[in-house]
DOZA-746895 format. One record per residue (C-alpha): residue in one letter; x, y, z; chain. Coordinates in Angstrom, 1 decimal. Layout:
N
+------+--------+--------+--------+-------+
! resn !     xx !     yy !     zz ! chain !
+------+--------+--------+--------+-------+
!    a !      X !      Y !      Z !     A !
...
+------+--------+--------+--------+-------+
//
This chain:
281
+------+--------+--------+--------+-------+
! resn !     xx !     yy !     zz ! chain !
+------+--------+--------+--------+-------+
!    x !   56.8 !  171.9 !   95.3 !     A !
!    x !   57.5 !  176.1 !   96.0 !     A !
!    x !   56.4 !  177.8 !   92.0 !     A !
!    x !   58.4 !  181.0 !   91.6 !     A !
!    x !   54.6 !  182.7 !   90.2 !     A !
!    x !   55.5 !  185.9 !   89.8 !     A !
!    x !   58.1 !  189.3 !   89.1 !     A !
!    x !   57.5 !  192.6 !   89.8 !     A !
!    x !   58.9 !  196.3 !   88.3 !     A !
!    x !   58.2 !  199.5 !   88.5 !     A !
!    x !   57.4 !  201.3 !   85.7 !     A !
!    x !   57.0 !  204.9 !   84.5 !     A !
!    x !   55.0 !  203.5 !   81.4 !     A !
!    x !   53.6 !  200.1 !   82.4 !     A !
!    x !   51.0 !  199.7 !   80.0 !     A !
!    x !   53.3 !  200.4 !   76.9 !     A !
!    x !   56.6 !  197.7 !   78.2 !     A !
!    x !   53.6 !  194.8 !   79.3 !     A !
!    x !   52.8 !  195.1 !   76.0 !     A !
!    x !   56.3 !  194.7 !   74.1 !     A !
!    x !   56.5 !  191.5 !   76.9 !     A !
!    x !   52.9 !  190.1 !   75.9 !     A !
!    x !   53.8 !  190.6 !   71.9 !     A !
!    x !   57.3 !  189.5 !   71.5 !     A !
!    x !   56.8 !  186.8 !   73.9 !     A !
!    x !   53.3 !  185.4 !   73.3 !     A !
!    x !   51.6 !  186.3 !   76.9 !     A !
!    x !   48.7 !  186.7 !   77.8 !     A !
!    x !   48.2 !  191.1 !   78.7 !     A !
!    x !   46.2 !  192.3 !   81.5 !     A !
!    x !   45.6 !  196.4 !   82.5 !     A !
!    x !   44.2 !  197.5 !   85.6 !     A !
!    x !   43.6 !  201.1 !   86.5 !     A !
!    x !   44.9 !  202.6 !   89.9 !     A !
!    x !   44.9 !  206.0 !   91.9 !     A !
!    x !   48.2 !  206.2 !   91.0 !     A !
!    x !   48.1 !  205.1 !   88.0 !     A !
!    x !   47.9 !  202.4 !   85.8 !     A !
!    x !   49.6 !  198.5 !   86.2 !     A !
!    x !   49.2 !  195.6 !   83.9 !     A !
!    x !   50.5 !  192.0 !   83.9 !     A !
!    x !   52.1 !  189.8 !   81.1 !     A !
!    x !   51.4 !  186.1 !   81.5 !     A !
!    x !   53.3 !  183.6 !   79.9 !     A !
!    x !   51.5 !  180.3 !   81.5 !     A !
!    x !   54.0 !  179.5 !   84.4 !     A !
!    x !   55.0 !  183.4 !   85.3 !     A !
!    x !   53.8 !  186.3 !   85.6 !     A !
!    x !   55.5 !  189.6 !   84.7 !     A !
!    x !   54.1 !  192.8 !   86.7 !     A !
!    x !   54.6 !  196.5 !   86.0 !     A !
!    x !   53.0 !  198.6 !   88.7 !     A !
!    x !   53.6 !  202.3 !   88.7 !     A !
!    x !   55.2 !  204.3 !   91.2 !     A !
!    x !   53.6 !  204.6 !   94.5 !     A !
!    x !   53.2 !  207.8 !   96.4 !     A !
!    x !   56.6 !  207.3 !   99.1 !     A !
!    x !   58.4 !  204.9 !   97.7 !     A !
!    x !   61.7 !  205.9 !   96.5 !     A !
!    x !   62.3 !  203.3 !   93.6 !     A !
!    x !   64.2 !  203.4 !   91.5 !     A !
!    x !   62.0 !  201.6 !   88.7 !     A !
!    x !   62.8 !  198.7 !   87.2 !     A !
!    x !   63.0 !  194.8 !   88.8 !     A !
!    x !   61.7 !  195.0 !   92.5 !     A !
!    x !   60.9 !  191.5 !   93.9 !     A !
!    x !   59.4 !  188.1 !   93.2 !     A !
!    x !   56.7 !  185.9 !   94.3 !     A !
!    x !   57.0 !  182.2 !   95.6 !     A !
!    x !   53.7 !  180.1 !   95.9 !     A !
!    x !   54.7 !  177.2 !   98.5 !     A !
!    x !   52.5 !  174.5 !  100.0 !     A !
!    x !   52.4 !  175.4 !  103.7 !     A !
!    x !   53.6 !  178.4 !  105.0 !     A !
!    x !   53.7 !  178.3 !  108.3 !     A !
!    x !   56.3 !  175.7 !  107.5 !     A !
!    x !   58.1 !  178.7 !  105.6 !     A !
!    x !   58.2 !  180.7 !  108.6 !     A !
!    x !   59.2 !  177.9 !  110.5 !     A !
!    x !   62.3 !  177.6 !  109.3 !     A !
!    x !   63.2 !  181.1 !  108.6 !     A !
!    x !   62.4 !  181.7 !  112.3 !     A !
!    x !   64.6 !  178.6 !  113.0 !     A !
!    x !   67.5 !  179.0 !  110.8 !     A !
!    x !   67.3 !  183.0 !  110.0 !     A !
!    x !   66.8 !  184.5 !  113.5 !     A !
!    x !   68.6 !  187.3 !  113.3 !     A !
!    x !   68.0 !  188.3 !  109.5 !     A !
!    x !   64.5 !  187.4 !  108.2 !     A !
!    x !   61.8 !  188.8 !  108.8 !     A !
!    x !   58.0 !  188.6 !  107.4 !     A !
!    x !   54.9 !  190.6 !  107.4 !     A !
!    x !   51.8 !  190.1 !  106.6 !     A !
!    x !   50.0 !  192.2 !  103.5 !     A !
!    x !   46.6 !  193.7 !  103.5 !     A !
!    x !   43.6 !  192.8 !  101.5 !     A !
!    x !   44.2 !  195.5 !   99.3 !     A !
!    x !   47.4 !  194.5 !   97.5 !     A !
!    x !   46.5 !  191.0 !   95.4 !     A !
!    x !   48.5 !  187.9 !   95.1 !     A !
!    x !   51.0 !  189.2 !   97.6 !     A !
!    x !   50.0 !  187.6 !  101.2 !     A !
!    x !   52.7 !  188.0 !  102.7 !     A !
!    x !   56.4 !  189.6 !  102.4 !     A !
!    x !   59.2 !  188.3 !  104.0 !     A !
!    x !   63.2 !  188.9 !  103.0 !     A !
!    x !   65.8 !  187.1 !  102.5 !     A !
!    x !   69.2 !  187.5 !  104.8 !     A !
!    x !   70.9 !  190.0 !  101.9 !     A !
!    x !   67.5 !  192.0 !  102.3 !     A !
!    x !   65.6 !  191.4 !   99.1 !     A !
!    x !   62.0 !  191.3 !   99.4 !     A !
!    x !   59.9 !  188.2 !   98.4 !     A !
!    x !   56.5 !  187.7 !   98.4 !     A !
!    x !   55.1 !  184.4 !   99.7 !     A !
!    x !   51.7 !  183.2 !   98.9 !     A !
!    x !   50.0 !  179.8 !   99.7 !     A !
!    x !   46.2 !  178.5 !   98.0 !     A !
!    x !   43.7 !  178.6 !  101.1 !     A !
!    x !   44.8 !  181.1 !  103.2 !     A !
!    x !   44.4 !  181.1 !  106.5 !     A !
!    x !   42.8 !  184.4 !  106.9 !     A !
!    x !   44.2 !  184.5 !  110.4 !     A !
!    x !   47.8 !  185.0 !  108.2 !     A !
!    x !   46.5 !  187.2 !  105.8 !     A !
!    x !   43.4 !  188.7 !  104.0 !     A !
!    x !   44.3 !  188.4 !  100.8 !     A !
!    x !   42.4 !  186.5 !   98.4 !     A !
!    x !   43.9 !  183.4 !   96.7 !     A !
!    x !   41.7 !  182.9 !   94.0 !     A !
!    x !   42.9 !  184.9 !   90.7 !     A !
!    x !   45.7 !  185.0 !   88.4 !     A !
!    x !   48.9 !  183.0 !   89.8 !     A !
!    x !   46.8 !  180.6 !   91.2 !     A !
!    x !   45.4 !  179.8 !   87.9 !     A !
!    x !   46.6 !  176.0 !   86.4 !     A !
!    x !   50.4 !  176.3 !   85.1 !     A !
!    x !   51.0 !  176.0 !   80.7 !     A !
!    x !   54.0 !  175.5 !   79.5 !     A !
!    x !   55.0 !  177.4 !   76.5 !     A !
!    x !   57.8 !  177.7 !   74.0 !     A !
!    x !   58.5 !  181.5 !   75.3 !     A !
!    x !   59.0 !  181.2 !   78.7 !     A !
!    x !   60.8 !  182.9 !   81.6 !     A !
!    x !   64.1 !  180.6 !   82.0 !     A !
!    x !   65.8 !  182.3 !   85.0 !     A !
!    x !   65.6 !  184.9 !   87.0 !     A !
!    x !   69.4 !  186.6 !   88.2 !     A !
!    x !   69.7 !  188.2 !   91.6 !     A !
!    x !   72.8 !  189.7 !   92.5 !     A !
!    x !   74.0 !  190.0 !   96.3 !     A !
!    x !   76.9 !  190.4 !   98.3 !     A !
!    x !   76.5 !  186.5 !  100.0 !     A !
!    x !   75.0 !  184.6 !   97.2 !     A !
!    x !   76.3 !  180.9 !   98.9 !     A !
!    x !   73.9 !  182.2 !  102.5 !     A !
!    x !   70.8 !  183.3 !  100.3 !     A !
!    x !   71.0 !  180.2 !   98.4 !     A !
!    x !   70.9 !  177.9 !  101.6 !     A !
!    x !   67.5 !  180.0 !  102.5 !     A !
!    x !   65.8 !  179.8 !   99.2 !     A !
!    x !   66.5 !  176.0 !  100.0 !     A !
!    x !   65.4 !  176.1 !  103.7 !     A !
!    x !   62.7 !  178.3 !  103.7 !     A !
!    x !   61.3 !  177.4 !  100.3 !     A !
!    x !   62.2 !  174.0 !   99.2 !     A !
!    x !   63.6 !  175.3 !   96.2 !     A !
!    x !   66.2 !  172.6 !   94.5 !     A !
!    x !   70.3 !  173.3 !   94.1 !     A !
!    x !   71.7 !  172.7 !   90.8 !     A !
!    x !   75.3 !  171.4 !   90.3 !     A !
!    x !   78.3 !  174.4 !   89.7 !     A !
!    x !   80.7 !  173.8 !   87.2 !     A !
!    x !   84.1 !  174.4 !   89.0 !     A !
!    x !   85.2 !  177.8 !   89.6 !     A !
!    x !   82.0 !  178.8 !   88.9 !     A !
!    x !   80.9 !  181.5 !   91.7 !     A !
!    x !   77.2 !  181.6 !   91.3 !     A !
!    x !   74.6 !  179.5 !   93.2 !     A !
!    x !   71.6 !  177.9 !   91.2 !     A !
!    x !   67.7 !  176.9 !   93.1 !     A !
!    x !   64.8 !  175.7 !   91.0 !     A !
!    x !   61.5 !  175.5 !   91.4 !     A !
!    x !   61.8 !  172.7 !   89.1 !     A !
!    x !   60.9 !  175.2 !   86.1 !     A !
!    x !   62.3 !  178.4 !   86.7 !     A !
!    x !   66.1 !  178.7 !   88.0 !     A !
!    x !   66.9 !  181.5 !   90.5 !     A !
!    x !   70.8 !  182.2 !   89.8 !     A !
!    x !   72.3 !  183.9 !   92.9 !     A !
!    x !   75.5 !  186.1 !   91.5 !     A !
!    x !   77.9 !  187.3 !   93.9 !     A !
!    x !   77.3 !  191.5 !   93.2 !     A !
!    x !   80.9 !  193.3 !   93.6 !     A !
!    x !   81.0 !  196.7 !   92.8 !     A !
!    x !   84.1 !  196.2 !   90.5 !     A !
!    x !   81.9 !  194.9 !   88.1 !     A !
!    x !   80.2 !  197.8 !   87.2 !     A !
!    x !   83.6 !  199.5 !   86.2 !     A !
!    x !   82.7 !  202.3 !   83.7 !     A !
!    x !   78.9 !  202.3 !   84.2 !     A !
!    x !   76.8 !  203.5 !   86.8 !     A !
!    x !   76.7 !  200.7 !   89.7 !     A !
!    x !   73.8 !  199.3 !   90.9 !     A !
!    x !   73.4 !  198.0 !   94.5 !     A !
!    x !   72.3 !  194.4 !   95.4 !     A !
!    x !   69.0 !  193.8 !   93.8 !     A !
!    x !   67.5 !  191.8 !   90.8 !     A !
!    x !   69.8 !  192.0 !   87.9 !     A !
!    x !   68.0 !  190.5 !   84.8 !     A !
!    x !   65.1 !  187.8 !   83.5 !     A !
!    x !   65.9 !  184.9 !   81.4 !     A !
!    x !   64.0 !  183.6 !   78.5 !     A !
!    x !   63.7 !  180.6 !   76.9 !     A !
!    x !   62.7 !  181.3 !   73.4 !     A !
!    x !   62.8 !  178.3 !   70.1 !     A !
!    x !   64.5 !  180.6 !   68.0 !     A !
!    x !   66.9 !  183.7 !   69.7 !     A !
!    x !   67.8 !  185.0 !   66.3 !     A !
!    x !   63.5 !  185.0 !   64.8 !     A !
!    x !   62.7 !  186.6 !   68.3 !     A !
!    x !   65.8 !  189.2 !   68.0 !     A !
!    x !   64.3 !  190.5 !   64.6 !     A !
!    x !   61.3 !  190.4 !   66.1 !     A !
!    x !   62.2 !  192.7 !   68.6 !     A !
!    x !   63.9 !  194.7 !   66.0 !     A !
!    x !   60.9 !  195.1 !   63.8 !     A !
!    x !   58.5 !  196.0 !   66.8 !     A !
!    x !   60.9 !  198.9 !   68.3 !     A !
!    x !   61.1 !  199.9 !   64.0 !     A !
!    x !   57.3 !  201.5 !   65.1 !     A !
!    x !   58.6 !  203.8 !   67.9 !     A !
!    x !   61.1 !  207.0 !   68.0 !     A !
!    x !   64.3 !  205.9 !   68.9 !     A !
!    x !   63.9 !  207.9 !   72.2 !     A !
!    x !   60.5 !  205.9 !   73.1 !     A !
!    x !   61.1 !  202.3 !   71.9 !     A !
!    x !   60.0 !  199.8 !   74.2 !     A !
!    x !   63.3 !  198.0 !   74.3 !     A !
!    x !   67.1 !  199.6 !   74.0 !     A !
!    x !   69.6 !  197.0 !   72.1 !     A !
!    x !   72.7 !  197.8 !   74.4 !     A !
!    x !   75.0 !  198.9 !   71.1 !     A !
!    x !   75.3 !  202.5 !   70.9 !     A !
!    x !   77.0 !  204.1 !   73.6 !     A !
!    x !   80.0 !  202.7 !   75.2 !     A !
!    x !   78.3 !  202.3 !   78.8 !     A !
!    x !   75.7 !  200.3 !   77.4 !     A !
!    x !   77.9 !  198.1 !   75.4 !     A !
!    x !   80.0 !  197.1 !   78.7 !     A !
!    x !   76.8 !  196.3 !   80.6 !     A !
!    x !   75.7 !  194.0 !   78.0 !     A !
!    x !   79.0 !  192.5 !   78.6 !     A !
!    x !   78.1 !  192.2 !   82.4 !     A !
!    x !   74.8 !  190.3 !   81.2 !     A !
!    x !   76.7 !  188.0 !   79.5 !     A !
!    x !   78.9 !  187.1 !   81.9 !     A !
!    x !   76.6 !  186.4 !   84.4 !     A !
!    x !   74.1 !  184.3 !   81.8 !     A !
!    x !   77.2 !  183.0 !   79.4 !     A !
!    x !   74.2 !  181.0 !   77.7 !     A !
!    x !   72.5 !  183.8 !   76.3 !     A !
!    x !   72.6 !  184.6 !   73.2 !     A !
!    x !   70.9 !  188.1 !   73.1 !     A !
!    x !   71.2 !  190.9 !   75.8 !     A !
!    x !   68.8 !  194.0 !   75.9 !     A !
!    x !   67.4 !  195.9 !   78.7 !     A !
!    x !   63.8 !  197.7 !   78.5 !     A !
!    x !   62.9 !  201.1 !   79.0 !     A !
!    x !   62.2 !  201.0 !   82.3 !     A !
!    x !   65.6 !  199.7 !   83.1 !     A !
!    x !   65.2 !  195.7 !   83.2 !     A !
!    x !   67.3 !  194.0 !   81.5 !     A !
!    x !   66.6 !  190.4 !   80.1 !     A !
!    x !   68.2 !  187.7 !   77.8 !     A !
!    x !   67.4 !  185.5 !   75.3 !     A !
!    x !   68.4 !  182.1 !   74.6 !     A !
!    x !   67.3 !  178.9 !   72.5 !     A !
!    x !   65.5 !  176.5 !   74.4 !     A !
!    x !   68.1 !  173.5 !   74.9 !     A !
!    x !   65.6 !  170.6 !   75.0 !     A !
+------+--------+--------+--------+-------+
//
């Protein structure tokens, strides 16, 4: 079975939002130093959440980059992307120096993902595959749900994410315009991105829109969230609640239309934005 092991931001201030994630959501917190500055991780026993700083070159913007998918063989992976995705996909392979992330391919919309596989051949990459998404899965109460990308041909990326790794399509309820894959855990929801949706906010372009999280309780984790911003300046919290200005207020709106579930919509200060909703089980 593919695991969807990991998602990556930039961040101006990764040490300070890893740690809002690892508090408010019970992971595990992990800061490693860097030329260019620090990057740290929060674990929650299934995914990984990672903030890396910005990188000499690389024009951003911060926020949600790309994910990781662990798969069981994959030469199989490229097999079928080579088969199928000709003329779109494309993979390379990483070098020793950036962990966890053997190899990066994209998908036929262009978003990147990271594909990694336990025993590398080191004829596909260098990387080592011994560390912290290869570690043995926990399930927790607090948990990343869903991830949300939004792209302009949600129904083709869909079909690759099935092809290429094995992931599982859920039902659509009718009219429903959004394509669902699992990994048997966490849901990838593909959104069809239109730029009429951003009507009265600054647009984004086709990227990673926002991270889901099952939680036991939405409304204990919301004052939760409350009380932990209560020990920061308004201008440095951690986390911004989406209420104040009217820009703000309609993209919350935007996250709830595209995760109608939710019952709580915030976005951090780095520019990710994530929901909250009770664990249906």
């Amino acid at each position: 079975m593919p695991k969807l092991n990991h998602i990556a931001c930039i961040a101006q201030d990764a040490p300070t939002v890893a740690k809002f994630y690892a508090k408010i959501f019970h992971m595990t917190f992990d800061l490693r130093a860097s030329r260019n500055g620090a990057s740290a991780t929060a674990r929650e026993g299934y995914v990984g959440l990672n903030f890396n700083p910005m990188m000499p070159g690389r024009a951003g913007p911060i926020g949600l980059d790309h994910f990781g998918i662990e798969v069981e063989d994959i030469e199989q992976s490229f097999a079928a992307a080579g088969q199928k995705y000709p003329e779109t996909v494309e993979w390379v392979k990483r070098s020793g120096g950036r962990p966890y992330a053997q190899v990066g391919i994209n998908d036929p919309d262009g978003q990147v993902v990271d594909i990694n596989q336990k025993n590398m051949k080191k004829s596909i990459s260098k990387v080592k595959t011994a560390g912290l998404y290869l570690e043995e899965d926990e399930i927790r109460p607090r948990r990343v749900g869903h991830l949300a990308l939004r792209t302009p041909n949600p129904g083709v990326c869909a079909s690759f994410y099935q092809d290429v790794f094995e992931m599982t399509p859920l039902n659509r309820q009718e009219g429903d315009d959004t394509y669902y894959v699992t990994d048997g855990q966490v849901v990838l929801r593909i959104i069809p991105w239109k730029i009429e949706d951003y009507a009265g906010m600054d647009p984004n372009r086709p990227m990673l829109d926002h991270i889901g999280f099952v939680v036991e309780d939405a409304d204990k984790v919301h004052q939760e969230i409350v009380e932990y911003n209560s020990g920061y300046p308004p201008s440095a919290a951690p986390c911004w609640m989406l209420e104040d200005r009217a820009e703000d207020r309609r993209k919350k709106e935007l996250l709830k239309r595209a995760a109608p579930d939710s019952q709580y919509q915030y976005c951090d200060r780095n520019g990710v934005c994530f929901v909250t909703y009770d664990n249906a089980e």
